[in-house]
C-alpha positions as CSV (number, residue, x, y, z in Angstrom):
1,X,-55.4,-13.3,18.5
2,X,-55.1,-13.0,14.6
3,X,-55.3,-9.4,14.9
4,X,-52.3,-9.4,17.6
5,X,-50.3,-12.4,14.7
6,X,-51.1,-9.2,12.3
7,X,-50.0,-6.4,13.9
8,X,-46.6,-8.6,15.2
9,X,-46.1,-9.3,11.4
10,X,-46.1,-5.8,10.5
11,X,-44.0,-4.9,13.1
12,X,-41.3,-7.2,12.1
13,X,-41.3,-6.3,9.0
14,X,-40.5,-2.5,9.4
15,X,-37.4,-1.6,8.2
16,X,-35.1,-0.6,11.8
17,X,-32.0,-1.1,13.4
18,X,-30.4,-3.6,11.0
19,X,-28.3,-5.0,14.2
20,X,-31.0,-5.1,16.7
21,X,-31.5,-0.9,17.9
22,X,-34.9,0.6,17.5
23,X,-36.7,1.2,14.7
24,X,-35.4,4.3,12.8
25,X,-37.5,6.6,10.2
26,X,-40.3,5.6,8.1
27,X,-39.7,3.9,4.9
28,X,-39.7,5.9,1.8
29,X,-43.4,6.1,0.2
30,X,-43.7,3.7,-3.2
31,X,-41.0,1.0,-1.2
32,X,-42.1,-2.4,0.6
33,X,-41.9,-1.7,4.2
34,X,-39.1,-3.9,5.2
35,X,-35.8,-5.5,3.4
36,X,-37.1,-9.1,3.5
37,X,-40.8,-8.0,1.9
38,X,-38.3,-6.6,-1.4
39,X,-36.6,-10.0,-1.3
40,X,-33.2,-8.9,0.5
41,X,-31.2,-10.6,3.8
42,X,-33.1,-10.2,6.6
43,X,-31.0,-7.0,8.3
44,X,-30.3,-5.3,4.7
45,X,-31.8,-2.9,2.7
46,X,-31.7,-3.8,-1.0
47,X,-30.2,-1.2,-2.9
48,X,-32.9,-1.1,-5.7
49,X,-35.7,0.6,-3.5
50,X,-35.6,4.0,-2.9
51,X,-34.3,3.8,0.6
52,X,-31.6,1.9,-0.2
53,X,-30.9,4.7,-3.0
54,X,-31.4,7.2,-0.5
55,X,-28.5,5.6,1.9
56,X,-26.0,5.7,-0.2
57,X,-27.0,9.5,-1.4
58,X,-27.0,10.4,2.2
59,X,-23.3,8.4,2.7
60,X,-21.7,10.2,-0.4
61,X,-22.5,13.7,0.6
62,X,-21.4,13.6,3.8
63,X,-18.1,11.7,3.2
64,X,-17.8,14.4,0.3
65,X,-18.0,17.2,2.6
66,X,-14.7,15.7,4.3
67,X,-13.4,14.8,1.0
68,X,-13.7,18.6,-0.4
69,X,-12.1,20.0,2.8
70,X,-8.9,18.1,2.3
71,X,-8.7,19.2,-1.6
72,X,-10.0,23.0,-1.6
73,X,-8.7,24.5,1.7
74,X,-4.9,24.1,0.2
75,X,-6.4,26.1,-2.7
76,X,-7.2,28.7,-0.4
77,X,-4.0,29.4,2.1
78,X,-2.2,32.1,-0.5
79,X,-5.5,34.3,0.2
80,X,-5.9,33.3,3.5
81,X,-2.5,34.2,4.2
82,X,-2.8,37.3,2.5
83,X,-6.5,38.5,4.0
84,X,-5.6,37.6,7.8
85,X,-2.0,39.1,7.5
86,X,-0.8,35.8,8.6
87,X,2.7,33.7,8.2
88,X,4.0,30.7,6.6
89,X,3.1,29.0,10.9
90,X,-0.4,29.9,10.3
91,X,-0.8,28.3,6.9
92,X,0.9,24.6,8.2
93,X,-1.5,25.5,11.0
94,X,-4.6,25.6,9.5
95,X,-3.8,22.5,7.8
96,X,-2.3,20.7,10.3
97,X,-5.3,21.7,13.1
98,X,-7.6,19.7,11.0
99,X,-5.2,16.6,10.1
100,X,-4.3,16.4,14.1
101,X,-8.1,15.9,15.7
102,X,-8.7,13.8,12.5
103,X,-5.7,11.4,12.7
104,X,-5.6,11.4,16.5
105,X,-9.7,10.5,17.0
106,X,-10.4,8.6,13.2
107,X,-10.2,5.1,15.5
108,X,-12.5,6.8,18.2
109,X,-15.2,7.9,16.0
110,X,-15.7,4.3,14.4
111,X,-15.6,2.4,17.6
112,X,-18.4,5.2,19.3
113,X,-20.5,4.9,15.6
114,X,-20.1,0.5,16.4
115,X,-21.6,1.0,20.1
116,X,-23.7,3.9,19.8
117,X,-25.5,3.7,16.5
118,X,-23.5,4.7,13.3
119,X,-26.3,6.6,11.9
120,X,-26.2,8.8,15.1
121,X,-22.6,9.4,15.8
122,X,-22.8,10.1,11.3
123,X,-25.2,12.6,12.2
124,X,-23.7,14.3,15.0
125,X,-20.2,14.3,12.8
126,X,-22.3,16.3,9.8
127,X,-23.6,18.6,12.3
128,X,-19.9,19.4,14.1
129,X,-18.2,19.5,10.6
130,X,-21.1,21.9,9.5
131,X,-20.7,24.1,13.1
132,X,-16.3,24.2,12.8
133,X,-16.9,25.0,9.0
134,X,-19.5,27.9,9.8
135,X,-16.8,29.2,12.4
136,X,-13.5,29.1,10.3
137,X,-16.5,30.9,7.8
138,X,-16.8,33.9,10.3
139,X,-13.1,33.6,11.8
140,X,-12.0,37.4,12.0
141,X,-8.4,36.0,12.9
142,X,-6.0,33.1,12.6
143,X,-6.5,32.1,16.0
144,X,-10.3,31.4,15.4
145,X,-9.2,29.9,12.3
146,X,-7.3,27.1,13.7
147,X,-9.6,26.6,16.9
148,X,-12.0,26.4,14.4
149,X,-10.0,24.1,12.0
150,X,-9.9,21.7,15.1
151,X,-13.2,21.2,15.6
152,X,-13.7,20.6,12.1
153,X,-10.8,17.4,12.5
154,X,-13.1,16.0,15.2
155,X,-16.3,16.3,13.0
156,X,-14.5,14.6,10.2
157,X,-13.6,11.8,12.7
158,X,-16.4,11.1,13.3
159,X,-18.5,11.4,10.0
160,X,-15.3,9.5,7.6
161,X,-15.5,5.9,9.3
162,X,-19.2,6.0,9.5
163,X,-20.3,6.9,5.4
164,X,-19.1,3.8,4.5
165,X,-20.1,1.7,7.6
166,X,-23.8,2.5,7.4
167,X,-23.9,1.3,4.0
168,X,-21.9,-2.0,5.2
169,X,-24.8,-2.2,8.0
170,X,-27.9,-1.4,6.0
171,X,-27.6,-2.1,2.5
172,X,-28.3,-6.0,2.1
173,X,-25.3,-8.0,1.7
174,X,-25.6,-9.3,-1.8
175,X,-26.2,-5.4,-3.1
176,X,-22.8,-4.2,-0.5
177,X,-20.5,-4.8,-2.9
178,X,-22.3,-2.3,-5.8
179,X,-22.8,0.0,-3.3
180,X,-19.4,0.5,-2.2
181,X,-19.0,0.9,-5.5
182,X,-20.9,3.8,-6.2
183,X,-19.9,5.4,-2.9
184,X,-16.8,5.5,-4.1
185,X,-17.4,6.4,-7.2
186,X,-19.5,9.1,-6.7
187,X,-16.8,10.5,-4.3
188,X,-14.2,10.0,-6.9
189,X,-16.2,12.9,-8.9
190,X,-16.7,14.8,-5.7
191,X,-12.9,15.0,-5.6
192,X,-12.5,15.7,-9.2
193,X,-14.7,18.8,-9.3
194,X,-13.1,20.7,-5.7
195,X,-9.8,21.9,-7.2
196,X,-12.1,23.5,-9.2
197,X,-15.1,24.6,-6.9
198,X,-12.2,25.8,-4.2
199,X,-10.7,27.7,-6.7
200,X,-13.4,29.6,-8.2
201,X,-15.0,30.0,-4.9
202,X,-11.3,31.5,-4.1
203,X,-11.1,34.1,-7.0
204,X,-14.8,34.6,-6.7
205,X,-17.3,35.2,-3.5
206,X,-13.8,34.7,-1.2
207,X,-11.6,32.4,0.7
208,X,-14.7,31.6,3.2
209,X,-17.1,30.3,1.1
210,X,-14.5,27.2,1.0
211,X,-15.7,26.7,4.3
212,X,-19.4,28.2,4.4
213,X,-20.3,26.0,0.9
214,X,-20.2,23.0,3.6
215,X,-23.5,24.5,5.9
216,X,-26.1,24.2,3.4
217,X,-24.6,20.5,2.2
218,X,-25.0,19.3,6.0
219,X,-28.7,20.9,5.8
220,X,-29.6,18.7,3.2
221,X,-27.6,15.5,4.5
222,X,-28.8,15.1,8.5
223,X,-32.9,15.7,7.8
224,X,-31.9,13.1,4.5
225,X,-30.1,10.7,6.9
226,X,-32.5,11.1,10.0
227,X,-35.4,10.2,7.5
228,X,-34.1,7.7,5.5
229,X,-31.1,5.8,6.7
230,X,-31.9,2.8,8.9
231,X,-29.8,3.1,12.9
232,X,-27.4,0.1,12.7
233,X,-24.7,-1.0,15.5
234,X,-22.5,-3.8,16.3
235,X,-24.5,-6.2,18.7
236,X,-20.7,-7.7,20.0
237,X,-19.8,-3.6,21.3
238,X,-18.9,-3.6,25.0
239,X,-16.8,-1.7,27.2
240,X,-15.3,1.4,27.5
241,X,-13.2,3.4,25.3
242,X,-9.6,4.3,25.1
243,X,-10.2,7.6,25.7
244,X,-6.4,8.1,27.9
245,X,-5.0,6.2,25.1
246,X,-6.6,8.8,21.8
247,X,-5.7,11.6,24.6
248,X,-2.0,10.5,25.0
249,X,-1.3,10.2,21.1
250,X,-2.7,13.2,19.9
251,X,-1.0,15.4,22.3
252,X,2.1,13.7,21.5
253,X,1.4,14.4,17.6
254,X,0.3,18.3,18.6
255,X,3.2,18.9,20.8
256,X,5.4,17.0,17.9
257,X,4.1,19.6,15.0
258,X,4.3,22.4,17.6
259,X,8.2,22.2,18.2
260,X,8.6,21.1,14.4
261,X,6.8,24.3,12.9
262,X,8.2,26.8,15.9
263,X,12.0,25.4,15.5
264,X,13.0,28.3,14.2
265,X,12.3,30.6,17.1
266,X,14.7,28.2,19.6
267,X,12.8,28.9,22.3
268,X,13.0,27.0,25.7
269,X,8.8,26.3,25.2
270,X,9.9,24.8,21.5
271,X,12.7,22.3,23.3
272,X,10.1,21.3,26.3
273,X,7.7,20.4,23.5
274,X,9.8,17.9,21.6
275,X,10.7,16.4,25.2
276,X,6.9,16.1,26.2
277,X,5.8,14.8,22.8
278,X,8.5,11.9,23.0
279,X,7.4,11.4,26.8
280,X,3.7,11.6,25.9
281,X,4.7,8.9,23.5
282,X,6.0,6.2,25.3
283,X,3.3,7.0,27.8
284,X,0.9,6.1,24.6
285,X,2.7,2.8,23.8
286,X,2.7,1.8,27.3
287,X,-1.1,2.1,27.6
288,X,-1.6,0.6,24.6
289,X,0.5,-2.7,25.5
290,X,-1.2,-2.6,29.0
291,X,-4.8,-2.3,28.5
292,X,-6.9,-5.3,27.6
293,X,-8.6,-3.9,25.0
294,X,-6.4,-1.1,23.6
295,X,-7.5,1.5,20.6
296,X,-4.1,0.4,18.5
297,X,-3.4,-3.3,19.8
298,X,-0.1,-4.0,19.6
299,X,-0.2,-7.7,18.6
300,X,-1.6,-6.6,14.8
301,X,1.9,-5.4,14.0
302,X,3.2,-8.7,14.9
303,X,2.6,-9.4,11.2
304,X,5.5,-8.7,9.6
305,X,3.7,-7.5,6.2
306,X,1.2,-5.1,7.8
307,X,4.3,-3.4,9.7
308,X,6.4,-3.3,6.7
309,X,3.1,-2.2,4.4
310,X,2.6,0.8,7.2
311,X,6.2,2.0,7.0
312,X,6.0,2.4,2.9
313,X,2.4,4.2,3.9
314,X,4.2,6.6,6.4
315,X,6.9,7.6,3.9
316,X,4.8,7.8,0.9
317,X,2.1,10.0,2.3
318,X,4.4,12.0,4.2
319,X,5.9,13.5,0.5
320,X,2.0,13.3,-0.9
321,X,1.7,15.6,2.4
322,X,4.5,18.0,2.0
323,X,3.7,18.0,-1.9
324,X,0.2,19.2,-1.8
325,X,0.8,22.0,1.0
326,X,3.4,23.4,-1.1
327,X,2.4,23.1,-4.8
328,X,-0.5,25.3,-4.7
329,X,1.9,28.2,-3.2
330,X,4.5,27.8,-5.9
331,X,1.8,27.7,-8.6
332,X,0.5,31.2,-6.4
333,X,3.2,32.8,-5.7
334,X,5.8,31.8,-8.0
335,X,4.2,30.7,-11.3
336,X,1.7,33.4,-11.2
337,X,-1.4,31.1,-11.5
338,X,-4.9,32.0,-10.2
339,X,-6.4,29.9,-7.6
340,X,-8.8,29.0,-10.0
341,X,-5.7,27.4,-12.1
342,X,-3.8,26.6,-10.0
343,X,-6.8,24.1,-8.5
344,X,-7.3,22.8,-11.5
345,X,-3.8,21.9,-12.1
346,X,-4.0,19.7,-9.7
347,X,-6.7,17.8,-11.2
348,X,-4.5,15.0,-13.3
349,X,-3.7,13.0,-10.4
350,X,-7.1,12.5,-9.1
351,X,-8.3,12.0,-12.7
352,X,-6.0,9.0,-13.3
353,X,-6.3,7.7,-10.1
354,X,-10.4,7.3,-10.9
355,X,-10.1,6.0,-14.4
356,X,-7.0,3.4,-13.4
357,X,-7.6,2.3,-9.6
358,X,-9.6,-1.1,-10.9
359,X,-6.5,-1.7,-13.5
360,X,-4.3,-1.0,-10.8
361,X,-6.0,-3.5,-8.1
362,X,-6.4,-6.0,-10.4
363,X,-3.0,-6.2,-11.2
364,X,-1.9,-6.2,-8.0
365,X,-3.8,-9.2,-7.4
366,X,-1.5,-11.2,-10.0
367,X,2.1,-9.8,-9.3
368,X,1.4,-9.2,-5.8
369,X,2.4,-5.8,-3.9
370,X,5.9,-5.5,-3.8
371,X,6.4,-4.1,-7.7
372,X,3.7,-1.9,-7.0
373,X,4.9,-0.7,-4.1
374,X,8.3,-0.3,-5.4
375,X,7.8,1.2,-8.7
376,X,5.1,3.6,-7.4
377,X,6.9,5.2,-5.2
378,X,9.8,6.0,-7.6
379,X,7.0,7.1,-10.1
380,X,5.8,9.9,-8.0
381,X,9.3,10.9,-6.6
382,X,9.9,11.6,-10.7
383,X,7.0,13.7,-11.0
384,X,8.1,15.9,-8.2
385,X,11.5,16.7,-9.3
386,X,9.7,17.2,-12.4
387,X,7.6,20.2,-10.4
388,X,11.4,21.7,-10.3
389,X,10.9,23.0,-14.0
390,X,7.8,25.0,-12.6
391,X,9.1,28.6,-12.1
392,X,8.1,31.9,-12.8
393,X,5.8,32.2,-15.5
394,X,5.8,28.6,-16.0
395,X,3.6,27.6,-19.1
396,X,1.5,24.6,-17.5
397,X,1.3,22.5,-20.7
398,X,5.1,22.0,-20.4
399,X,6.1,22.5,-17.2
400,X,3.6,21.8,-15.1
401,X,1.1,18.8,-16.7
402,X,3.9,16.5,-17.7
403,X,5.0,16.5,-13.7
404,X,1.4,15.9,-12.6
405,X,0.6,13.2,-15.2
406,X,4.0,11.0,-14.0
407,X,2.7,11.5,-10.6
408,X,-0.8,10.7,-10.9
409,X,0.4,7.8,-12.7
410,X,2.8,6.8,-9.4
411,X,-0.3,7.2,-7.4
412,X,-2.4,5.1,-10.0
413,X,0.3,2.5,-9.5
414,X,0.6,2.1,-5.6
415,X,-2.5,3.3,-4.2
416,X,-5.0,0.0,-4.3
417,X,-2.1,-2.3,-3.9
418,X,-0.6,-0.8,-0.9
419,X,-4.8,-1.3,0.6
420,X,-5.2,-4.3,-0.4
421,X,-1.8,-5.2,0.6
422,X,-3.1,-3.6,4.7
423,X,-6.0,-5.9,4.5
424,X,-4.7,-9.2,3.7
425,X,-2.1,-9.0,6.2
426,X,-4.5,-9.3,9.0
427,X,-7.7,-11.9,9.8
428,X,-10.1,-10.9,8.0
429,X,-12.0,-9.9,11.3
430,X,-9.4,-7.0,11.7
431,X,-9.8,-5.7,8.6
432,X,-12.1,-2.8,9.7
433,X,-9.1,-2.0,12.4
434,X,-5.7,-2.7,10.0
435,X,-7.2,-0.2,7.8
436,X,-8.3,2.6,10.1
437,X,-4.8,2.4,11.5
438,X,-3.6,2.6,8.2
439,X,-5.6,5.5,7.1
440,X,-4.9,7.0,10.6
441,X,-0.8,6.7,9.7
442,X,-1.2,8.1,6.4
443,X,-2.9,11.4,7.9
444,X,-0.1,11.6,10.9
445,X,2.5,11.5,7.9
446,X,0.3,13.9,6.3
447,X,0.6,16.2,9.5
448,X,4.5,15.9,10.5
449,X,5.1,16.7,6.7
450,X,3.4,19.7,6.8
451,X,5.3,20.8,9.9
452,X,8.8,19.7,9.4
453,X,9.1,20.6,5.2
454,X,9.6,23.9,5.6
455,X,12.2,24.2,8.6
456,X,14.3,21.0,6.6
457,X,13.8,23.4,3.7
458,X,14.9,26.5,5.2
459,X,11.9,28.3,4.5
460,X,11.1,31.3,6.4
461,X,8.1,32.7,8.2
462,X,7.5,35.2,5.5
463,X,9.1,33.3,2.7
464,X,5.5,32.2,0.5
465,X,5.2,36.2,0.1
466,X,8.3,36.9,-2.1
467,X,8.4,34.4,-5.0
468,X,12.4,34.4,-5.4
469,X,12.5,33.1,-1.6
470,X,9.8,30.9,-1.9
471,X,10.8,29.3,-5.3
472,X,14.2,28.2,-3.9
473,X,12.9,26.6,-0.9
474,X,10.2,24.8,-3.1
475,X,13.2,23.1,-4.9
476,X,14.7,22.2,-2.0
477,X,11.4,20.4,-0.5
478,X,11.1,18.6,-4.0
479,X,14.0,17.0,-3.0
480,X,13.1,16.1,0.2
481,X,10.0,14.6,-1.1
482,X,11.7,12.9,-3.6
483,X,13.9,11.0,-1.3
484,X,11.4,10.3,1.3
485,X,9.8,8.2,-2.1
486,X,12.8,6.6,-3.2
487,X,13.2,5.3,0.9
488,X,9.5,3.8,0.9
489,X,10.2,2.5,-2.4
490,X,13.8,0.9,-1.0
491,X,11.7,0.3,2.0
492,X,8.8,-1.8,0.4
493,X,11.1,-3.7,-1.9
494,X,13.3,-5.1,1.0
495,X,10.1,-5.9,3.1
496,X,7.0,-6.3,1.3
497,X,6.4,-10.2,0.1
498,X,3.4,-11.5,-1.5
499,X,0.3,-12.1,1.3
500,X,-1.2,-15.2,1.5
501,X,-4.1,-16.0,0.6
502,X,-3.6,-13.2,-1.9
503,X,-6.1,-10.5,-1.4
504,X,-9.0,-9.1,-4.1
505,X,-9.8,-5.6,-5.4
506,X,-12.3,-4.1,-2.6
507,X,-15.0,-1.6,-4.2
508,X,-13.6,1.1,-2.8
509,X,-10.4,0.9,-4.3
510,X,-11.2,0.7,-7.9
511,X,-12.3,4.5,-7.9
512,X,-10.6,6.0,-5.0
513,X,-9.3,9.1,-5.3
514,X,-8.0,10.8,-2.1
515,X,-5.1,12.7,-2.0
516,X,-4.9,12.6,1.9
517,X,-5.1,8.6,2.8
518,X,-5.9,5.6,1.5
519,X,-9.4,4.4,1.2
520,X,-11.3,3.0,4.8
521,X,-12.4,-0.9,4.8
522,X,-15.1,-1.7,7.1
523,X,-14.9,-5.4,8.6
524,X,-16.7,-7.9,6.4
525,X,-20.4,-8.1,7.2
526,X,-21.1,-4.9,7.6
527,X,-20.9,-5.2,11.9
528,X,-18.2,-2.7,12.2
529,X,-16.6,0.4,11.4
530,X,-13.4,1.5,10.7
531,X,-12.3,0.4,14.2
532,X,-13.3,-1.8,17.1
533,X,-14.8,-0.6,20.7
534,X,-11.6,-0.2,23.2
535,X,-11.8,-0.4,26.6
């Protein structure tokens, strides 16, 4: 009997499923063998020990490998575009391929990660990002490209929501905090050195290297996440997933982009596609009023602040969108910068936005979001018109870096507030949910921006290969962008009040740094993702 008291002892004190799944890896060697033997919660791993190092290794490179894509491939299209023969359609598609499966199954991939085991559905993301990036790699034409560009949208789905929800479900809760931290942190660098990594990759070994650098980081991150990152899962998961409802509103965003970025052609297919997508639309609202447990419930926008807060979101990423598709062309084409420089000139923005993001938060916590959200906004629509200066031959020092710098400072300014502003318009048991919506709106606006810019601006099929043509439709989309800002800023000034209780600067906010969307925000307690199960 004291042997059996012994061996049940042990066994309870292996480190496992942190939510009740079966035990996962051993622990690393040199460690105690469970969370409660260091002198963490029971269910958490603290992050002193080498396991709990490991996690959050494992969580930053594969979040980085997402992170990288949306920041290097834009580096890239000028030489894609030149090597494949392709035009201006192929470009917005390659972009847009990857920001539709993303957008359209972000929700999906944290609810599956919450029933299934968010180390597993982590590890089967790394392994599908890794497989589309080896394929757009080896793409001999655009076609492949964007098939391929696809399935790396789906891999990203379902890798983003889970980096930072394994750490929320295995690292012990009085260490979480920290370790969000240094997730983000970490990732803020990650984001800091791709403009340059894309554009020396670019101007050095080739185009697919942005794409094949991603195979060897996966081979290092699954064995490193099978080994040492404990399974997790949410105990309360049930039922089955909104699959009709993820199908019905990404095919109303694909056929939406597909009659925006073929307009031009007039074509009875491009006029049946802007029917279906608003058909394919309702049909998605419908569903998601009628199910009982729908992937976007309708009742969160019943709060009038998280509605409001997601309209400023839509406008403001959807000129962030338009921006960063087009900049790296002018600077390309136009200016007569390498991709090498042109990457880097890009690098001010994410620069400010990790040194200032904690300044920025914090302040938001004592004025509250609507300055923030206002003057933001208006900051970065000033920077762009600045971008107007930026022709041929432009020196960068003087017409280039002073636009960057008032933009990244725009960012800087709205950026944590408009999060923290998501988060504390909901219970804090929707949290996870308010903010994967959020993120998923900001990579929709991301999306339509990338397919309607260049038809509002008049820009031709073949315009990004003369620089005359191209130039003058870039000014034109500056403006566009611009006023898109100055509505969100109008927007969040007539709408956005103060939450209550206020809300506090998350982690992840204080060093984020993406371009695409704002930062993710588990549930508190680490037993969810960035979404809930749907039926």
């Amino acid at each position: 009997m004291r042997a059996r008291r012994v061996a049940l002892a042990r066994r309870a004190r292996e480190p496992g499923d942190v939510t009740g799944s079966a035990p996962s890896g051993p622990a690393s060697a040199g460690e105690p063998a469970g969370p409660s033997a260091a002198g963490g919660a029971p269910g958490g791993v603290p992050l002193a020990t080498a396991r709990g190092r490991w996690i959050v290794s494992v969580t930053v490179l594969g979040s980085t490998m997402a992170l990288l894509d949306s920041t290097v491939v834009n580096v890239a299209l000028p030489r894609i575009g030149q090597d494949l023969g392709a035009d201006l359609a192929v470009l917005q598609w390659t972009v847009n391929a990857y920001l539709l499966t993303l957008a359209g199954l972000i929700l999906v991939g944290g609810a599956l990660g919450d029933r299934f085991g968010r180390r597993r559905i982590f590890v089967l993301g790394v392994v599908w990002f890794a497989a589309g990036s080896l394929l757009c790699g080896l793409a001999p034409n655009a076609g492949v490209l964007i098939a391929a560009r696809a399935l790396q949208g789906i891999g990203g789905a379902l890798l983003t929501p889970g980096s930072l929800a394994l750490i929320q479900g295995s690292i012990a809760p009085g260490d979480r905090a920290r370790a969000v931290g240094l997730w983000s942190g970490f990732g803020g660098v990650g984001a800091a050195v791709g403009p340059f990594l894309g554009g020396w990759l670019v101007d050095g070994p080739g185009w697919r290297w942005v794409f094949l650098l991603n195979v060897p980081l996966a081979a290092v991150c699954v064995p490193a996440a099978l080994r040492h990152v404990p399974e997790s899962r949410d105990p309360a998961a049930h039922g089955r997933f909104d699959v009709l409802g993820a199908f019905l509103g990404a095919s109303a965003l694909a056929l939406l982009t597909y009659a925006l970025i073929e307009a031009r052609s007039g074509a009875a297919l491009v006029t049946a596609s802007a029917v279906g997508a608003v058909l394919l639309g309702a049909a998605f609202v419908y569903v998601e009023r009628t199910r009982a447990h729908p992937m976007v419930p309708p009742d969160i926008f019943a709060s009038r602040l998280f509605t409001a807060v997601n309209l400023v979101t839509l406008c403001v990423y959807a000129a962030f969108g338009g921006f960063f598709f087009l900049v790296v062309l002018q600077l390309q084409v136009v200016c007569g910068y390498s991709a090498l420089a042109s990457g880097a000139a890009l690098l001010p923005p994410t620069v400010l936005m990790l040194l200032l993001s904690a300044r920025s938060g914090a302040l938001g916590e004592r004025i509250g979001p609507r300055i923030p959200l206002t003057a933001g906004p208006l900051l970065c629509a000033g920077g762009m018109l600045l971008m107007l200066r930026a022709g041929p031959g432009a020196p960068y020092a003087t017409d280039v870096l002073p636009a960057m710098v008032v933009l990244g400072l725009g960012m800087v300014t709205l950026v944590a507030p408009l999060t923290e502003a998501v988060l504390a318009s909901v219970d804090p048991g929707r949290a996870g949910l308010a903010s994967g919506i959020n993120n998923a709106v900001a990579r929709a606006a991301g999306l339509l921006a990338v397919a309607a810019l260049p038809l509002l601006a008049g820009m031709g099929p073949e315009a990004y290969r003369s620089a005359d043509l191209f130039d003058e439709a870039f000014g034109r989309s500056m403006v566009w962008c611009a006023g898109v800002l100055v509505a969100g800023a109008a927007l969040a000034w007539a709408t956005v009040r103060r939450p209550r209780p206020a809300a506090s600067c998350h982690p992840q906010c204080r060093t984020h740094c993406s371009l695409s969307a704002p930062p993710l925000e588990p549930p508190p307690g680490g037993t969810g993702s960035a979404a809930p199960p749907a039926a």
